[in-house]
N, C-alpha and C positions, 0 to 999 in steps of 0.2 A: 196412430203411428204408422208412418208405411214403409211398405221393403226396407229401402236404402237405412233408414235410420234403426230401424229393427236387427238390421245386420249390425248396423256401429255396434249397440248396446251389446249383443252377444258376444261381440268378439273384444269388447273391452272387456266386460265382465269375466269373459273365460281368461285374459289376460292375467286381469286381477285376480281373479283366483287362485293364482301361482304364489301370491305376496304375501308378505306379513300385512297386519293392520297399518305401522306405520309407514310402511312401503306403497303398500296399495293408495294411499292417503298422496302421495307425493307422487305415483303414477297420473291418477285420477287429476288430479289439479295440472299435470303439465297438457297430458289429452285432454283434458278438458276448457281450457284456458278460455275458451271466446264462448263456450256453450255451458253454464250453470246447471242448466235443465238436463240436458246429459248426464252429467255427472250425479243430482241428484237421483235421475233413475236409475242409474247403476248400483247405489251406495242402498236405495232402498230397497233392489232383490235380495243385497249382502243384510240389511236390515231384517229382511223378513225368514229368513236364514235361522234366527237366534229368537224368534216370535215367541213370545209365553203362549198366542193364543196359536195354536200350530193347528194341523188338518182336522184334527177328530176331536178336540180339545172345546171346542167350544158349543156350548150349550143349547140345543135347537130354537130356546125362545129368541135366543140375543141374536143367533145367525137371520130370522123371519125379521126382526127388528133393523136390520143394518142391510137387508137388501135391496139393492138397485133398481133404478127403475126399467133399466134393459131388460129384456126376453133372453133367458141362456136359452142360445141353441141345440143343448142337449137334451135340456128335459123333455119330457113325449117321446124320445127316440129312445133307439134299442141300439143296443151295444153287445154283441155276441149273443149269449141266450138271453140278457137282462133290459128289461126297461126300465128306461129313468124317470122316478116319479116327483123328484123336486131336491132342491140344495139342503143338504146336511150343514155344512162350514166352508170356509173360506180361509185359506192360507194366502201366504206372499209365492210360494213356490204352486199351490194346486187346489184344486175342487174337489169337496167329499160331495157324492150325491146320495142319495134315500134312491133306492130302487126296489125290482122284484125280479123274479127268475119267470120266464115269459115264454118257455117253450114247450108248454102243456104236460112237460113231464111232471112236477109237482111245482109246489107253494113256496117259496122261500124269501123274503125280504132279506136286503144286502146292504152293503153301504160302497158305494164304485168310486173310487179316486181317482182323478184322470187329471196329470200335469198341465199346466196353464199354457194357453195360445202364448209364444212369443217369447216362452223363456227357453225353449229347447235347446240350449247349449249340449255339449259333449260332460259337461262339469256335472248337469243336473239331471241329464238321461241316466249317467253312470248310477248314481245314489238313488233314481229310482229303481233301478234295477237291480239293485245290493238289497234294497229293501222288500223287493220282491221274492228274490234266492234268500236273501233271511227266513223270511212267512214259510217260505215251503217247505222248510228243513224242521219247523217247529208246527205238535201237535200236542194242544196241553189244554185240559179243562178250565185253566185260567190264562189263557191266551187267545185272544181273536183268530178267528182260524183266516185263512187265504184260502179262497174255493176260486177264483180262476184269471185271470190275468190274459192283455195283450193287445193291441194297438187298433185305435180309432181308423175308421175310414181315411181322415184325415194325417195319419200318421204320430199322433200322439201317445205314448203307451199308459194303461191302465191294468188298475189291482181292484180285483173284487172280494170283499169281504166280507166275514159274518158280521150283521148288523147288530149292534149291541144297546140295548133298549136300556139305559141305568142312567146315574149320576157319577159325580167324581167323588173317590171312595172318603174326602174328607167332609162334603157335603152327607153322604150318607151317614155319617158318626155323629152328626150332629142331628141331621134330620129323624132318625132314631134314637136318640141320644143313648148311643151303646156306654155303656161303664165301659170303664177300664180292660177289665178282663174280654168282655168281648171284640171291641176294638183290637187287641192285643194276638186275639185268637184269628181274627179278621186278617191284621195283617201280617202273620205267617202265611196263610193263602197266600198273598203277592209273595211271599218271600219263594216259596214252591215254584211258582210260574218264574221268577228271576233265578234260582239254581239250576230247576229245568234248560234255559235257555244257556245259562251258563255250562252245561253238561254237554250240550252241545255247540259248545265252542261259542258262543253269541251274547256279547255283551251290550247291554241296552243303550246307555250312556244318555238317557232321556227320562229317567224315573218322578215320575210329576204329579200328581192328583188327577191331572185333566187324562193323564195317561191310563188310569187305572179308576174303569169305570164300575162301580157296581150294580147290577140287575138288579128287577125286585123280587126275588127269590134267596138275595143274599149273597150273591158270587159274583168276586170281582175275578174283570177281565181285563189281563193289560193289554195296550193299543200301542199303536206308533213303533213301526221299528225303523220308521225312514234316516237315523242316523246310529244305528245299530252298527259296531264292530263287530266285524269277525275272527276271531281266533286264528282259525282256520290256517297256520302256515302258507299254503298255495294263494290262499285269498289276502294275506296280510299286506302286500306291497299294493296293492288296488287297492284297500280300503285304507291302507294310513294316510296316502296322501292326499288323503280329504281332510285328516286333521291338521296338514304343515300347512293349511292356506293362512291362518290365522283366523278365520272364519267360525264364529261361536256357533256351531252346533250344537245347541244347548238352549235348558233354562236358567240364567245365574243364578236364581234363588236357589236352585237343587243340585247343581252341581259342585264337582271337587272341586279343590285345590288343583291340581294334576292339569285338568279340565282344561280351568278357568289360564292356567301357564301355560298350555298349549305343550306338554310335558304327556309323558307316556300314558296310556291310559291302560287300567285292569280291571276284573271281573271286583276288583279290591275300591273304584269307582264307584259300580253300581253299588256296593254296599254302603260310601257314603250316602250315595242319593236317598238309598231305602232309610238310611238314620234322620235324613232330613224330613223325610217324608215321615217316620213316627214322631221326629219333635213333634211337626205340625196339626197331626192327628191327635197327640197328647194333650196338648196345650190348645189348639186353636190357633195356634199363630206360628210364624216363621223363626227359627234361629238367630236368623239377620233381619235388621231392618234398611233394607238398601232405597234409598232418596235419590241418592245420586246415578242417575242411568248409565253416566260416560264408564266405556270401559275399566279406565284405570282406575275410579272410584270402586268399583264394583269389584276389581279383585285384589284391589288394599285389604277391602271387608272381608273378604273372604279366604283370604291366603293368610292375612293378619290375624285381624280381628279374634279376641278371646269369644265362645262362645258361653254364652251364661246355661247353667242349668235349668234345665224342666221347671225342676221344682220353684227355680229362683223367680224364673219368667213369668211363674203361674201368679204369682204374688206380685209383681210387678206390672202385668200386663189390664190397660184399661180396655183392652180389648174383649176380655175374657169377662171380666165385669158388666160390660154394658151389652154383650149379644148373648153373653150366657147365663140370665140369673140362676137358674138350677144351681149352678156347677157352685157346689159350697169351695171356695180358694185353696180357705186353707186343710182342707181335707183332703183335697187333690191334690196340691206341694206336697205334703205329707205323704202321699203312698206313693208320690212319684221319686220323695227321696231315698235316694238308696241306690237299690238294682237297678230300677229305671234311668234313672241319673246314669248312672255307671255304663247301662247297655247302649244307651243313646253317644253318651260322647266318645266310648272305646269304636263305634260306629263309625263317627263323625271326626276322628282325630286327624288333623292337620296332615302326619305324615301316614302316608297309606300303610307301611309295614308295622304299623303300631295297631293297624284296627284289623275286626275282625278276618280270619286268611279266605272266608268263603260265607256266601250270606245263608249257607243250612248252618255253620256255627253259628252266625247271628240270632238263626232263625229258634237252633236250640238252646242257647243262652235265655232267647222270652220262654219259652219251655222250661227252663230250669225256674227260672222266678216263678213263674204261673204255679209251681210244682214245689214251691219252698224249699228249692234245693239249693246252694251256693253256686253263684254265677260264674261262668269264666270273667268276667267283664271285669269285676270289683277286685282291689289291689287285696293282696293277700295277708290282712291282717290277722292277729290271733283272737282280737277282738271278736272281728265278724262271723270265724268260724267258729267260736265258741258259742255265739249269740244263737247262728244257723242249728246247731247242736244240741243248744237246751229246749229250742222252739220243738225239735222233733224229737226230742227225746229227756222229756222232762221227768219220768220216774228214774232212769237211769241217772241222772244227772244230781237226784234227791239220794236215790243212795249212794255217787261219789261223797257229796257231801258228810252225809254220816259216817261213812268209813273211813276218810278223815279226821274228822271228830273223833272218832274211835279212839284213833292211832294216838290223838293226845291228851285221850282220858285215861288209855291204858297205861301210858307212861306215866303221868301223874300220879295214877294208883300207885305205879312200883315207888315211885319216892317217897310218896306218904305213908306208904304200907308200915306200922311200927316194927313188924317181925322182919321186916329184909337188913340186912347186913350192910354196914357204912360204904362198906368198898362198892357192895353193888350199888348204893342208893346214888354215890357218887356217878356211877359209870351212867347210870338213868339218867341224872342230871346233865350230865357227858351229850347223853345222846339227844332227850329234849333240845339241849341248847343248839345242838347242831341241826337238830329238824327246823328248830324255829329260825336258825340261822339263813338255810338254805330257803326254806319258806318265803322267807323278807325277800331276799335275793330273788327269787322265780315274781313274785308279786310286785317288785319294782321294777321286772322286765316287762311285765303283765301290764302293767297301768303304761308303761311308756308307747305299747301299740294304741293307745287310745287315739283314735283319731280326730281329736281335739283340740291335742295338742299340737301345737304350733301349726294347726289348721292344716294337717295333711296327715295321709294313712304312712304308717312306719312297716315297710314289708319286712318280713319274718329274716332275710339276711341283715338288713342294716340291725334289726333286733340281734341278731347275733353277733356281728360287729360290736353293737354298742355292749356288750356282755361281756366278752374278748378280752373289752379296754378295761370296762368295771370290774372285774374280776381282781385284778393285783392289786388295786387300789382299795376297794370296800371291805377286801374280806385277808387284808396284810396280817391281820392279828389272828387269823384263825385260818391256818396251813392244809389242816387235813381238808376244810370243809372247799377251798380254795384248788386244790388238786382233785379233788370229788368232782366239784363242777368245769374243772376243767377238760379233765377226761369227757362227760357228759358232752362239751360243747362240740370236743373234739371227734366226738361219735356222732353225733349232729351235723357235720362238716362234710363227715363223710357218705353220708347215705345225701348229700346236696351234691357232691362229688367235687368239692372245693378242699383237694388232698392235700394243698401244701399247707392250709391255716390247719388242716387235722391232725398234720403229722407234729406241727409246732407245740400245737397244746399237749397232744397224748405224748412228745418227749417228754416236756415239761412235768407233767403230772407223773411220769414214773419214773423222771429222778426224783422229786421230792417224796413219794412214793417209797421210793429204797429207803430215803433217809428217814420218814417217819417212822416206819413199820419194820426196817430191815429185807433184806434180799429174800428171805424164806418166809413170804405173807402171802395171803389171798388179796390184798389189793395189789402189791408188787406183779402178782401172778397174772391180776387181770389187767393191769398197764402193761404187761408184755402181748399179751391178748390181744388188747385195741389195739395198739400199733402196727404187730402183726398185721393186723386185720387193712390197715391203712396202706403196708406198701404192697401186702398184695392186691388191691386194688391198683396201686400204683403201675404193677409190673415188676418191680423189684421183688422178683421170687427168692433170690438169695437171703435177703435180708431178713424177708416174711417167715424164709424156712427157719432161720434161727431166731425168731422172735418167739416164733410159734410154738417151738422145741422147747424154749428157757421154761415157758410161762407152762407147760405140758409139764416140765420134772419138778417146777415146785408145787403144781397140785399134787403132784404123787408123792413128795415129801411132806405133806401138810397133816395128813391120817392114813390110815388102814383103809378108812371108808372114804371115797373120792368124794369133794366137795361139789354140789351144783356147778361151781364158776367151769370146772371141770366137763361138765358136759357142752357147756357152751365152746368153749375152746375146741373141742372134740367136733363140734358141726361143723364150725370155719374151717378148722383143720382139716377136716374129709374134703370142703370144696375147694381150698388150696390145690389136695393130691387130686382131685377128678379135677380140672383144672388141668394141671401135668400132665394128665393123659393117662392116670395109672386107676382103673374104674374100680377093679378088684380090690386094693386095699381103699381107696373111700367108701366103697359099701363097708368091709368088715370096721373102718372107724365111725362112721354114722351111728351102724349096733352097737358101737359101746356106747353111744352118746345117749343112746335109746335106753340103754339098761341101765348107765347114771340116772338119767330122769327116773326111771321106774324105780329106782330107794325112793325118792322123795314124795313123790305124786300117785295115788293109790290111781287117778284116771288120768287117762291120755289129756294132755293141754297143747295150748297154743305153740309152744316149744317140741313137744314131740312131733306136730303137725308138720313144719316147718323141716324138720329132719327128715319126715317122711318122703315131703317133697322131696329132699334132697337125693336119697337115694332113687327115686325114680327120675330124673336128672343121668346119676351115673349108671341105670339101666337104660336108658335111655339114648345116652351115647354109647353102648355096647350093641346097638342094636336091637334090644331087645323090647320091641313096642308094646307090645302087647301086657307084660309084665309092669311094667313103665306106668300104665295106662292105670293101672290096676294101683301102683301106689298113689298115684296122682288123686283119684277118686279117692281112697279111703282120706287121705291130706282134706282134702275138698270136705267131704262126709262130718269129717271128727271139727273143723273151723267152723262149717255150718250150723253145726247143732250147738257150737258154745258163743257164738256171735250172730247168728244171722248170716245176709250175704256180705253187709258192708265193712270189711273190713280189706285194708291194702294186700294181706297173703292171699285174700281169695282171688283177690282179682292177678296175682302171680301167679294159683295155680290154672286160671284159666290161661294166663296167658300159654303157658306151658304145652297147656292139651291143646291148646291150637297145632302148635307144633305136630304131636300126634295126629291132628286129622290131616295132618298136610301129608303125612308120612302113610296114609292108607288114603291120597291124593281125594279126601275130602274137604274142597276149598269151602263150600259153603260153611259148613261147617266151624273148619279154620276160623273164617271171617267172622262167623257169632261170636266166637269164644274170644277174638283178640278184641272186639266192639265190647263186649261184656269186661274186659277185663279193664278196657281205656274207660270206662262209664264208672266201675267201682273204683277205682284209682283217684278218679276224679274228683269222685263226691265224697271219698276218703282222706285225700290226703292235700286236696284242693287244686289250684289249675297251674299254682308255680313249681309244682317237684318234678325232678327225675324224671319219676317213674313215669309219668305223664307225654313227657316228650319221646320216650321210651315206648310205649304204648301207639304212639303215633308212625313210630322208625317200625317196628312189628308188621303193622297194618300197608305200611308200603313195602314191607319186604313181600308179605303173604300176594301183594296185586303182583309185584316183581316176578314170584315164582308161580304165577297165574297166567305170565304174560297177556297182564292189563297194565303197558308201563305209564299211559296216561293217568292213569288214578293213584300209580304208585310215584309217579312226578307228584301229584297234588298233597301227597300223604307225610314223602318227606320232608319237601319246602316246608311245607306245615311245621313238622319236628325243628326243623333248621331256625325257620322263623319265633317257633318257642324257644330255644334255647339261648337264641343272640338278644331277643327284646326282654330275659329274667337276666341277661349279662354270666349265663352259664358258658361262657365262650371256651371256658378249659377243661368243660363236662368230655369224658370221653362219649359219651351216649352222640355227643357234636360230630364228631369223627367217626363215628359209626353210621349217621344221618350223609355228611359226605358221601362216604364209601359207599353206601348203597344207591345214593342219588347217583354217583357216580357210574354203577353199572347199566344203572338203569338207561342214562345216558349215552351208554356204548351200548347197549341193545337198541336204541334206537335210530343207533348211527349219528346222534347228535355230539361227535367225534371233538368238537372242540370246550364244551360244555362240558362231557366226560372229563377232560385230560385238567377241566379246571378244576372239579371236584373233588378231584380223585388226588389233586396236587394236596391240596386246601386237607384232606383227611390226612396226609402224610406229612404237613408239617405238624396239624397238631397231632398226629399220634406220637411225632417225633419229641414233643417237648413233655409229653405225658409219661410215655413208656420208656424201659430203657432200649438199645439198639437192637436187643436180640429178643425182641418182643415179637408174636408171630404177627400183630395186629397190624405194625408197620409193613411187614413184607407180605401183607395180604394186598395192604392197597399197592406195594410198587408193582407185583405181579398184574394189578388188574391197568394199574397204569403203563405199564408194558405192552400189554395188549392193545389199548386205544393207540399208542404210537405205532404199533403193528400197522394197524389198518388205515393211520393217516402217511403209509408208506415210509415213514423216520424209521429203516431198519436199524441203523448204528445205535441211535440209543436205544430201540425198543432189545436189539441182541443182549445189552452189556444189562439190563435191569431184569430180562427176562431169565438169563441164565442166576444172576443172582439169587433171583428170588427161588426159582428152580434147586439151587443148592443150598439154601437154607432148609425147605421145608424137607428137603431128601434126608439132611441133617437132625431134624428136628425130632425129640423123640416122641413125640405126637403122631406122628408119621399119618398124616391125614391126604389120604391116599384121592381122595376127591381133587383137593387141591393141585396135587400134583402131577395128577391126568392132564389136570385142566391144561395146567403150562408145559407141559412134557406135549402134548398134542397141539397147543399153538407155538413151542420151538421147533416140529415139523412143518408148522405151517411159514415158518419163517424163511427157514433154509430151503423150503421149496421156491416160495417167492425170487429168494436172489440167488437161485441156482444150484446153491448146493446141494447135491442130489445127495451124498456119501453122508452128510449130517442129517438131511431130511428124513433119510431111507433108516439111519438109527434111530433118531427121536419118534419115529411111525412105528417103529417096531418095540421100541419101550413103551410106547402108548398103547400097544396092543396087549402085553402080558401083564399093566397095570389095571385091566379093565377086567381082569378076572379075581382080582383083587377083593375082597369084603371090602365095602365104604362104612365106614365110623362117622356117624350124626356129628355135629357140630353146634 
């Protein structure tokens, strides 16, 4: 090829490099019209672009096999400290060579990549150069290292790498023939080295087998970062528009969706890749089976196409059969069905916000299987957590049974007993019938999670939907049993945080409730209770306070001696008043709730625990840490020793002492105890509740007040991304996820980001709580503030003072908060001059700071 036409091809190609595919297609054809040959060599750098076999990827027998007869004029020659001992592979874009370190300081074999004579564009210098600042940013035990870098005599630039002596990690699984489990353990190491890179900002977007070579020692190393994204904000406008050429940087078989549309790419990407990459280690085979090479075939398949299960493939595939006889099929189907099915396709799922939010969840998802724990991945039926349940806890699980059994032998005795009295044997029968009632009722919600039925998993809400509807219909003829489980579903609702379907049921069941029993009953009592319980959640304190009151004088009318229901009422009631801000009488109501338990129960339980907590809560907000500290543990203490760790209050009261270490500014600390408490949560209460996404809002507040707001951006999304994909969209825990993402955003001066988060937490706090709820006028204050600093004084004054005169109002009087905005309405009035409001609000900010701050 000489000069003149060396320059055409570069300068078409950098042309086309600007286009989409079908643009470049109709450039190429007008420049190219009288010259075919042209056009073919331009189309096949773009080809070699999206190569499966790419620089490092291919195998040293087949590179010796397929080489030229020409003399490279590199090999024998020395290139900075190194000399070249012969060709490693061959790409469309560059040369890998086999060399050594040659300058007597020591031994070291390398592998030297040096771009190809004649394609030096501006397009392809850039991306060798991304690929180089990639390497040097990254040091990880399973990562190729970068040891030195920098341009040929001839002006070529080159990367010198650590040489990696192995196979590609799916050949190694076979060539071993690792089981399951260690495959499984195998490829969590790649998963390390892709978090790794992702922690520092660096998304691979090339996750491939040939990519990820294994040593013989057993450790894989991954390769290839030449079409690596950067996170990196300063770096992002350089490296995206490398993705808008249209140009497949990629392998199709491993890439996304996202990818293959030429659509935004995320760290949410590489996780697909790594899902495609355990189908193919699982099974031996690919996900797809793509024939058709032309683009548009290839991402019908891929963007379309249903993907079949592990398990399905392993039994359908003749591939597996005729290179693998060891591999019994269908024993592999089998242990692949389930979790693995479930980890690989929530992996590999079409829309990116549906799959794993970061590949260490993915990574601990194979960890939770490997570990018989229930996966995040698999839908949350009652089925599977039951199953998870008995596998680990089969003597507990033998005495539920029998004390069951118990409960309807003991009845039975009292009916048949000759000496009991007709009235009682009747009320026995009463009760039998209504146990067996309720029983039938729980056991046909029970069978309808089966996921067999109608061939998909039934999650735990449509289960309670479907329950909702059954309820007025199956059990019309029997009222009380009917209100029973109403109430039930409707205290069920609310710990989902789904208040409006709570508040519906728990009306319902305590008017039929009056009408059964009468206004002066202990079920009347405890339907004022639940409800109660429901609009203080809501925000609706007015309402709560007189629920709370009604159902409070008719335990006191019921006996002399105060009934259990009684002491329950009495806990919610304490956190109602600490709540309000009044600490002093919620402790003195928590000890009576404490002394009700104590007639009934010779040793502290689960219920008195639970109060404990609470009053270290309202010491807690008094300031008083230390003390605080002190309930918290004994809570902790008296849970442990009658359950173990796993049980959901334990992992509340960690969450709590986190709190505390934050307040004697131990974050380390902090962070164990909120990771401990999102762990037992988890494995408690499984991966769709509350508490979960809760647990996650915690963990980004705790980076928030670390200022680490990068980890605490990742912590919230997270929570954000849980709550919209369980369709908890009216969870307030959602609005608290905002709100904080929200600030985080204003601390990072990502000012427009903020002002969208922070909107997003005030409409729904607005549709949740009522107006005078402090939760709304936390977020306008903080949205005040972002308009502050994107210079919008008029609105940022008129929200700022509001929120200002709410909380002055409020008898909470949370004297933090009102620093805060009391000193940025100084900073306001300084801005646009007014010195006379500035010079006041500075000097209320001063005599506020001497003020005691009250926890929150």
């Amino acid at each position: 090829m000489n000069q003149e036409r060396l320059n055409k091809v570069r300068e078409l190609f950098d042309e086309a490099s600007n286009l989409s595919v079908a643009e470049r297609e109709l450039y190429l054809n007008q420049k190219c019209a009288n010259d075919l040959e042209l056009k073919k060599e331009i189309l096949s750098l773009f080809n070699s672009l999206g190569s499966t076999k790419d620089f490092l990827e291919e195998p040293l027998t087949i590179v010796e096999q397929n080489k030229s007869s020409f003399t490279d004029p590199y090999i024998g020659k020395q290139i900075g400290n190194y000399l070249i001992e012969g060709e490693a592979g061959v790409g469309g874009m560059g040369i890998v060579y086999t060399g050594k370190r040659n300058d007597k300081e020591f031994e070291q074999k390398v592998a030297i990549k040096i771009l190809k004579h004649g394609i030096t564009s501006e397009y392809l210098l850039k991306r060798f150069q991304i690929e180089r600042q990639t390497l040097a940013n990254l040091q990880h035990q399973n990562i190729a290292r970068l040891l030195d870098g920098g341009r040929t005599v001839d002006g070529l630039p080159y990367l010198v790498m650590e040489f990696i002596d192995g196979i590609p990690i799916t050949e190694c699984c076979n060539q071993k023939k690792l089981n399951i489990e260690e495959k499984l353990r195998l490829f969590r190491e790649v998963c390390n080295a892709v978090q790794y890179a992702h922690q520092n900002l660096i998304i691979h977007r090339d996750l491939k087998p040939g990519n990820i070579l294994v040593t013989n020692d057993g450790i894989p190393k991954l390769l290839d970062f030449g079409i690596a994204k950067l996170i990196d904000e300063d770096l992002v406008d350089e490296t995206e528009g490398l993705t808008r050429t249209g140009v497949w940087h990629l392998t199709p078989e491993y890439a996304s969706p996202e990818q293959i549309k030429g659509e935004k790419i995320t760290t949410t990407s590489d996780v697909y890749s790594l899902g495609v990459l355990l189908y193919h280690i699982l099974t031996g085979t690919q996900p797809y089976k793509i024939t058709n090479s032309s683009p548009a075939a290839i991402s019908k398949i891929i963007t379309e196409e249903k993907i079949l299960k592990p398990s399905e493939r392993i039994t359908q595939s003749s591939e597996i059969s005729s290179n693998n006889q060891i591999i019994n099929q269908k024993k592999l189907s089998a242990h692949l069905k389930g979790d693995l099915d479930n980890i690989i396709l929530k992996a590999m799922h079409k829309d990116p916000l549906r799959r794993y939010v970061s590949v260490e969840q993915f990574s601990d998802d194979i960890r939770r299987h490997l570990e018989g724990l229930p996966v995040f991945a698999r839908a949350d039926t009652i089925t599977y957590r039951f199953s998870k349940f008995i596998r680990r806890h089969k003597v507990g699980f033998a005495l539920f049974l029998v004390g069951n059994l118990l409960v309807f032998i003991s009845i039975a005795a009292i009916i048949y007993q000759g000496n009991v009295a007709a009235k009682e044997r009747d009320k026995a029968n009463i009760e039998l019938k209504k146990f067996e009632e309720v029983n039938n009722f729980l056991l046909e919600m029970l069978s309808s999670a089966d996921p067999g039925v109608e061939g998909k998993d039934i999650k735990v809400y449509d289960l309670l939907d479907k329950a909702t509807e059954d309820v007025n219909v199956k059990l019309k003829n029997h009222p009380e049993i009917k209100s029973a489980i109403k109430q039930t579903l409707g205290s069920t609702y609310i710990g989902l945080g789904d208040y409006e379907k709570a508040k519906l049921l728990l009306t319902e069941s305590l008017e039929a409730n009056k009408k059964l029993f009468g206004l002066n009953s202990k079920e009347t009592a405890k339907g004022f209770h639940q409800l109660g319980l429901c609009y203080d959640w809501i925000g609706n304190y007015k309402a709560a306070d007189s629920l709370y009151v009604q159902g409070i004088k008719i335990y006191e009318k019921l006996s002399d001696v105060p009934p259990k229901g009684m002491a329950d009422i009495l806990n919610d009631f304490g956190t109602f008043v600490s709540n309000l801000g009044n600490q002093d009488s919620a402790v003195v109501i928590y000890k009576k709730s404490l002394d009700i338990y104590g007639i009934y129960n010779k040793e502290k339980g689960k219920k008195e625990a639970i109060t404990i907590n609470n009053i270290a809560v309202s010491l807690h907000k008094q300031n008083k840490t230390a003390e605080a500290e002190k309930y918290y543990l004994e809570a902790l203490e008296l849970l442990t020793n009658l359950y173990g760790i796993n049980r959901p209050e334990i992992g509340s009261i960690y969450n709590n002492l986190a709190f505390i270490y934050l307040d004697y500014d131990n974050f380390k600390a902090a962070e164990e105890a909120f990771e401990k408490a999102y762990s037992i949560k988890l494995s408690t209460l499984g991966d769709k509740h509350p508490s979960i996404g809760l647990a996650m809002i915690n963990l980004g507040m705790l980076y928030f007040t670390s200022i680490e707001y990068k980890k605490a951006e990742i912590s919230l999304l997270k929570s954000i991304d849980f709550f919209i994909s369980n369709k908890a969209t009216k969870n307030p825990f959602l609005s608290l996820a905002y709100y904080w993402l929200g600030r985080t955003y204003l601390e990072s001066n990502r000012l427009i980001d903020s002002e969208n988060m922070l909107r997003k937490s005030i409409s729904l706090r607005e549709e949740i709580y009522t107006k005078s709820h402090s939760k709304i006028w936390s977020s306008v204050g903080e949205l005040a503030i972002c308009l502050l600093k994107q210079k919008r004084y008029k609105e940022a004054e008129k929200l700022l003072a509001e929120s200002l005169n709410f909380y002055k109002n409020d008898k909470n009087r949370d004297i933090k908060i009102i620093s805060r905005y009391t000193e940025y309405s100084a900073i306001l009035y300084r801005e646009i001059g007014n010195k006379s409001l500035a010079n006041f609000y500075q000097t209320e900010f001063e005599k506020l700071k001497n003020e005691p701050i009250t926890l929150r």
